[in-house]
Residue, then its C-alpha position, 0 to 999 in steps of 0.5 A: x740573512x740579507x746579503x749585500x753585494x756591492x758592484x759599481x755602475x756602468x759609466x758610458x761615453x759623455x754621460x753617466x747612467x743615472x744623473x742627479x739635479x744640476x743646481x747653478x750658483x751664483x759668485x758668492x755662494x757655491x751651489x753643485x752640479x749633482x751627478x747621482x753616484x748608485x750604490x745598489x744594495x739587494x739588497x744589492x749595493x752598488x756604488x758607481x763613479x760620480x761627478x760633483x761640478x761647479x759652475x760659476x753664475x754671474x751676478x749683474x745686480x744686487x738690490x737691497x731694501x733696508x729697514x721697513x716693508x720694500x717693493x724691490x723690482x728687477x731691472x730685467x737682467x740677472x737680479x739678486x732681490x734682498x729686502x731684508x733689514x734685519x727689522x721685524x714685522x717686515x714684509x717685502x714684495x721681491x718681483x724680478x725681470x726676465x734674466x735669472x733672479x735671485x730672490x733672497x730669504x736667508x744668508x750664510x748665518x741667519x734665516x729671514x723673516x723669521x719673526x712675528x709670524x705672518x706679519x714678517x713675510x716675503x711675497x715673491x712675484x714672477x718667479x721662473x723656476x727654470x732659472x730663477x733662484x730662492x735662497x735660504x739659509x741651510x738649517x739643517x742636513x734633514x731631509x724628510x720629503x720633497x715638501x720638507x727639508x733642511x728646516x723648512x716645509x712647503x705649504x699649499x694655499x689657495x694664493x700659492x706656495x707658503x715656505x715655512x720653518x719646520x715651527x710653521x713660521x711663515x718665511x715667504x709665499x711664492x705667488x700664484x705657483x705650486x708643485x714645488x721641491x725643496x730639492x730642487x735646483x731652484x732653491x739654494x740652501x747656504x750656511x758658513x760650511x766651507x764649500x768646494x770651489x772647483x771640479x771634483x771627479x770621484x771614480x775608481x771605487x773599490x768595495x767588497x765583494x760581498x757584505x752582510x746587513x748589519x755590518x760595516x760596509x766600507x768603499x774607497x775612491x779616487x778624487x781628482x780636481x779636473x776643474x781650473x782652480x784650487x779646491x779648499x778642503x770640502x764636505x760632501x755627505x752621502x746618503x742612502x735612497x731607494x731612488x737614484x735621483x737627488x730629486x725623488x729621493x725615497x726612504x732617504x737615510x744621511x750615512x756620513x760626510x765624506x771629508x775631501x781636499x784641499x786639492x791643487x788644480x789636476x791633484x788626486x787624493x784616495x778617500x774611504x768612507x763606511x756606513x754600518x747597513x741597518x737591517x731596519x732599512x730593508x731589502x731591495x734595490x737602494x743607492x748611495x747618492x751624494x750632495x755637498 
C-alpha cells in the first residue's frame, strides 16, 4: 500500500524555498505573482506556505485599429497594441517600442483571429519576452504541456512561433522568435472569472499525519489579505505536479478550486480543500501548486 505523508516546507526569511513564475498585470486585467506552494506526496505530500501577489502594471497607451488589416506601432512607451475589429479575414501587423507592451489576440469574453484560417491572423514584431506581454483569451483550465495550454498550442515554423487554437486555427505568429511556454509570464491568459485584487497570504496549513493513495486527502489554511485594498471573493485552483515550478510543470493533474474571500484589507479567513489521490498518479515526490 502506498502511503502518503504530508509535512509542510520550510519557509526562510525574505524568501520562500520553492518559487513559482511572477507574471505582471496590467490596470485592467489582474494577472498573480506565483509563489510555488509544495505538497510533497512519497508519495510524500507535503504542502507548504504559499503567496499569491498582485502588482499593479500601468498602461500609458492604448491603440486600437478597427475593421480591415492595420499596422499598429508603439510609440516607445508602455503600449497595449489591439488591431482587432471583430471582422474576418483580418490580418494585423502589431509592432511595439522599447517600454513593456501588450499585444492583444484575445479579451474577457472572445478569442480573436479565430476565423478563415490563415487569412485571419496577427503578426507580432519585436516582441521582448522580458517584459512584453501576449494576451489571450482563457479557453480553458487545461494544461497539457508547456507548448499546449488553455485552448491553445505553440507551433514552430521556419518565420517563427504560430500560436494555434487547439483545432489548429491559426490565431497569431511571433516573428522570428522560438522556445517559447504558454506558461509563462509573458502570456496572459483573461476570461470574465472574477479575479483577486489585492495580497492574499496562505500559511498555517494543517494536515494529516498520514494518508493512503486512494483515499481523500484534506488540508486547511489561513488566508490573510496583507495587501492595500479590499480582495472580492476569488478562485484560486490547485493542481498536482511532479515539479514544484508553475513553469516546468510535469504529470500536471487539476485537483479543485479553492473559493476564497471576500477579504477587508488585514482580514483572515480559514479555507479547507481536499482531493482524493489517484493510485494511477503514482509514487514518488509530487507538489501541489496553485494559480488564479
Amino acid at each position: 500500500m502506498v502511503i502518503a505523508r504530508i509535512m509542510s516546507l520550510m519557509e526562510g526569511k525574505g524568501s520562500i524555498a520553492f518559487m513559482g513564475i511572477r507574471v505582471m498585470i496590467s490596470s485592467m486585467v489582474v494577472r498573480t505573482m506565483i509563489f510555488c506552494l509544495g505538497a510533497v506526496v512519497t508519495i510524500l505530500s507535503k504542502v507548504t506556505r504559499g503567496m499569491i501577489n498582485f502588482m499593479a502594471r500601468m498602461v500609458m497607451i492604448f491603440y486600437w485599429g478597427g475593421l480591415g488589416s492595420d499596422r499598429l506601432k508603439g510609440a516607445g512607451g508602455n503600449d497595449t497594441l489591439d488591431g482587432y475589429g471583430f471582422g474576418e479575414s483580418e490580418a494585423d501587423i502589431l509592432l511595439g517600442g522599447a517600454g513593456a507592451d501588450i499585444y492583444v489576440l484575445g479579451n474577457l469574453t472572445s478569442v480573436y483571429y479565430d476565423k478563415n484560417g490563415r487569412s485571419d491572423s496577427a503578426v507580432i514584431n519585436g516582441f521582448e519576452r522580458d517584459q512584453d506581454v501576449i494576451r489571450l483569451h482563457k479557453i480553458s483550465d487545461v494544461v497539457t504541456s508547456a507548448i499546449q495550454a488553455y485552448g491553445y498550442e505553440l507551433v514552430r515554423t521556419d518565420q517563427g512561433t504560430e500560436i494555434q487554437l487547439d483545432n489548429g486555427e491559426l490565431i497569431g505568429l511571433i516573428r522570428n522568435q522560438k522556445n517559447f511556454s504558454l506558461t509563462d509570464a509573458y502570456f496572459e491568459f483573461v476570461d470574465d472569472a472574477p479575479q483577486i485584487s489585492a495580497d492574499l497570504v496562505m500559511g498555517n496549513i494543517t494536515t494529516p499525519d498520514v494518508g493512503y493513495a486512494g483515499t481523500t486527502i484534506t488540508t486547511s489554511a489561513v488566508v490573510t489579505n496583507k495587501g492595500q485594498e479590499y480582495a472580492p471573493a476569488s478562485k484560486i485552483n490547485y493542481w498536482l505536479s511532479d515539479s514544484p515550478s508553475w513553469a516546468d510543470q510535469r504529470n500536471l493533474v487539476k485537483l479543485g478550486t479553492i473559493e476564497v474571500g471576500p477579504l477587508d484589507k488585514g482580514a483572515s479567513t480559514n479555507v479547507e480543500y481536499s482531493f482524493d489521490y489517484d493510485i494511477n498518479w503514482g509514487s514518488g515526490r509530487k507538489y501541489i501548486i496553485y494559480h488564479s
